[in-house]
KEKETI-175012 format. One line per field, with one value per atom (N, C-alpha, C): residue number from 1; residue in three letters; atom name; z, y negated, x. Coordinates in steps of 0.02 Angstrom, whole numbers. Atoms other than C-alpha are relative to their C-alpha. Example, Ala and Ser with C-alpha at 12.3 -4.5 7.8 and 13.67 -1.06 7.14 Angstrom:
<atoms>
num = [1  1  1  2  2  2];
residu = [ALA  ALA  ALA  SER  SER  SER];
atome = [N  CA  C  N  CA  C];
zz = [0  390  0  -3  357  37];
yy = [59  225  -60  59  53  -55];
xx = [45  615  45  -42  684  -39];
</atoms>
This chain:
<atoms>
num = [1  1  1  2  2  2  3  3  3  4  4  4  5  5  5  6  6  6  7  7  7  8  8  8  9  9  9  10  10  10  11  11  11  12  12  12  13  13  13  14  14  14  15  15  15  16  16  16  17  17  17  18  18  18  19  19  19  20  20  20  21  21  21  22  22  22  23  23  23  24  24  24  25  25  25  26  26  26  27  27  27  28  28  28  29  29  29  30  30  30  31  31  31  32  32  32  33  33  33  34  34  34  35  35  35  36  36  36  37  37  37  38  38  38  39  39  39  40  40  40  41  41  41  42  42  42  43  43  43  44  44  44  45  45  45  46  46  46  47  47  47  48  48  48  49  49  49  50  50  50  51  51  51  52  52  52  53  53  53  54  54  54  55  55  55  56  56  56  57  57  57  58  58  58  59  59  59  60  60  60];
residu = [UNK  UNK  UNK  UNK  UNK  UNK  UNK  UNK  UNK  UNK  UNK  UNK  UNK  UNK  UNK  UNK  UNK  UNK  UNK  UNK  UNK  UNK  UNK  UNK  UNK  UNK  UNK  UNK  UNK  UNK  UNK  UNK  UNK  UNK  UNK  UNK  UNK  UNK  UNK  UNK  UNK  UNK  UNK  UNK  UNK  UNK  UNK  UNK  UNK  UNK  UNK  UNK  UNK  UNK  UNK  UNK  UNK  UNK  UNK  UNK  UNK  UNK  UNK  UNK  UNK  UNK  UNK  UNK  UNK  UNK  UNK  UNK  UNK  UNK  UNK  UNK  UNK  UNK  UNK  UNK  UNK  UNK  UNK  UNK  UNK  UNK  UNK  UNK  UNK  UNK  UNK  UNK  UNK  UNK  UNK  UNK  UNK  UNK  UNK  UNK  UNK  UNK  UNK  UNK  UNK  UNK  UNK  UNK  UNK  UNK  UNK  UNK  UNK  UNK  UNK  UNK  UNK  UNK  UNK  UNK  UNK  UNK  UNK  UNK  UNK  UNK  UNK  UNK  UNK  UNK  UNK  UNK  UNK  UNK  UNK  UNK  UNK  UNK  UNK  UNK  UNK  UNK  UNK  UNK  UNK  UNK  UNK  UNK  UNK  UNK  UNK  UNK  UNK  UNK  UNK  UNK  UNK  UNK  UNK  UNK  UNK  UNK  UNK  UNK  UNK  UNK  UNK  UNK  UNK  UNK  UNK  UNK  UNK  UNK  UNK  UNK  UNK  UNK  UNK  UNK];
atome = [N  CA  C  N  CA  C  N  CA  C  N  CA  C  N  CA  C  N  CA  C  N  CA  C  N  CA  C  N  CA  C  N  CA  C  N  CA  C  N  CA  C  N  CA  C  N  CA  C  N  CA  C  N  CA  C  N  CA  C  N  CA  C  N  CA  C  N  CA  C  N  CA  C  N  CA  C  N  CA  C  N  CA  C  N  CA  C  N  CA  C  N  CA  C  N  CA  C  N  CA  C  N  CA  C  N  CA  C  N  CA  C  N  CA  C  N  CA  C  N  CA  C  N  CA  C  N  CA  C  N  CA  C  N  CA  C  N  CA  C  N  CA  C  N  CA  C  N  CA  C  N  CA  C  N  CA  C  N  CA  C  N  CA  C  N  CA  C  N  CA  C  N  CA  C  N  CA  C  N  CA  C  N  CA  C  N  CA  C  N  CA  C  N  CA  C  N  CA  C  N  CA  C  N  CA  C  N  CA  C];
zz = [35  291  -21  21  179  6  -9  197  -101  44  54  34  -33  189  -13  4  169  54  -57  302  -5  -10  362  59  -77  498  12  -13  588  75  -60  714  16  -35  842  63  -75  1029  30  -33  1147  41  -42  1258  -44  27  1101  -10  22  1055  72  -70  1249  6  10  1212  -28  24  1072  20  -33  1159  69  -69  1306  -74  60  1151  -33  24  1072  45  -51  1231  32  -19  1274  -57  28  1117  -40  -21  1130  -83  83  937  52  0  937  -21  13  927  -99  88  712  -10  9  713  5  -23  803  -68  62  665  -61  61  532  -1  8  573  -4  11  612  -71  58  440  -59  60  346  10  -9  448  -61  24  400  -81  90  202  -17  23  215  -1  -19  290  -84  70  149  -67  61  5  8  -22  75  -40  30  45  -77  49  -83  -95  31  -195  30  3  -228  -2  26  -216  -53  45  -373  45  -45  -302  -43  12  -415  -16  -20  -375  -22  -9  -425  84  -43  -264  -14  17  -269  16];
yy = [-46  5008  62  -66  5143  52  -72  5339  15  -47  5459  78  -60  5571  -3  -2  5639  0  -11  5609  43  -64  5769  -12  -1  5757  61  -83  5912  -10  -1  5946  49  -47  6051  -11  -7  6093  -29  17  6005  41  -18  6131  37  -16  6195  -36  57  6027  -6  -11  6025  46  -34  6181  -10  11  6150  -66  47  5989  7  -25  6080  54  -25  6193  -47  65  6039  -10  33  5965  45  -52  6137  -2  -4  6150  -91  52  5958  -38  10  5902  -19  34  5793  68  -22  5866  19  11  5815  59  -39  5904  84  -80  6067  32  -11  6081  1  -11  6059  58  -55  6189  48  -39  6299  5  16  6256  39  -36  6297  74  -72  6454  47  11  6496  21  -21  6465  52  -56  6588  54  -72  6717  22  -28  6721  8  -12  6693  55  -97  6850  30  -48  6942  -2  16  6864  -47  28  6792  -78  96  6583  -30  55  6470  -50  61  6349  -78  82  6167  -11  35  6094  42  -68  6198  -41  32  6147  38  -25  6171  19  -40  6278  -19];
xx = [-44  -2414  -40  60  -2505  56  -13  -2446  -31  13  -2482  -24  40  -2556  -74  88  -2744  -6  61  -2870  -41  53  -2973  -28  32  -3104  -23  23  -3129  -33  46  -3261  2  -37  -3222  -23  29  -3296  56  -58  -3224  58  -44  -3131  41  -70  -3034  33  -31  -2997  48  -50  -2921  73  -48  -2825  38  -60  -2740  48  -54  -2681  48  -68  -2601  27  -58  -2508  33  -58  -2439  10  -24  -2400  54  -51  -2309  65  -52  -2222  29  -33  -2179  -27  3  -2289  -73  66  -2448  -51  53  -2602  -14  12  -2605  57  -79  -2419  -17  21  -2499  -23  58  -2629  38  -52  -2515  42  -42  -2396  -37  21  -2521  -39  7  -2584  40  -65  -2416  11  -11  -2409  -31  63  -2591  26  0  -2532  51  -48  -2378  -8  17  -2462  -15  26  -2593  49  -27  -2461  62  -43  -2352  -40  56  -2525  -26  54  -2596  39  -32  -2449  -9  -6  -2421  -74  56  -2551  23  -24  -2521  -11  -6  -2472  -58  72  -2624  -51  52  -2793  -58  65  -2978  -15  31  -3073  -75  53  -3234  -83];
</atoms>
């Protein structure tokens, strides 16, 4: 069964990679789930500050 989700590999020391899995595990979200929200947060902050990001972007 295919998704329409992107794959990102992120490399990361292990004992943060530990942390954020006791924070998902606290607030009851997978490890992928953590990262994501903190993600969406992450984009609201900046577009408070910084206006909209346009949904389709070249990247740099």
């Amino acid at each position: 069964m295919k998704d329409n989700k992107s794959r990102f590999t992120l490399r990361v020391e292990p004992e943060l990679l530990e942390k954020l899995a006791y924070v998902a595990e606290y607030e009851g979200r997978t490890k992928n789930r953590e990262l994501e929200q903190l993600i969406k947060k992450r984009i609201r902050e900046f577009e408070e500050e910084h206006g909209e990001i346009p949904a389709t972007i070249e990247t740099r």
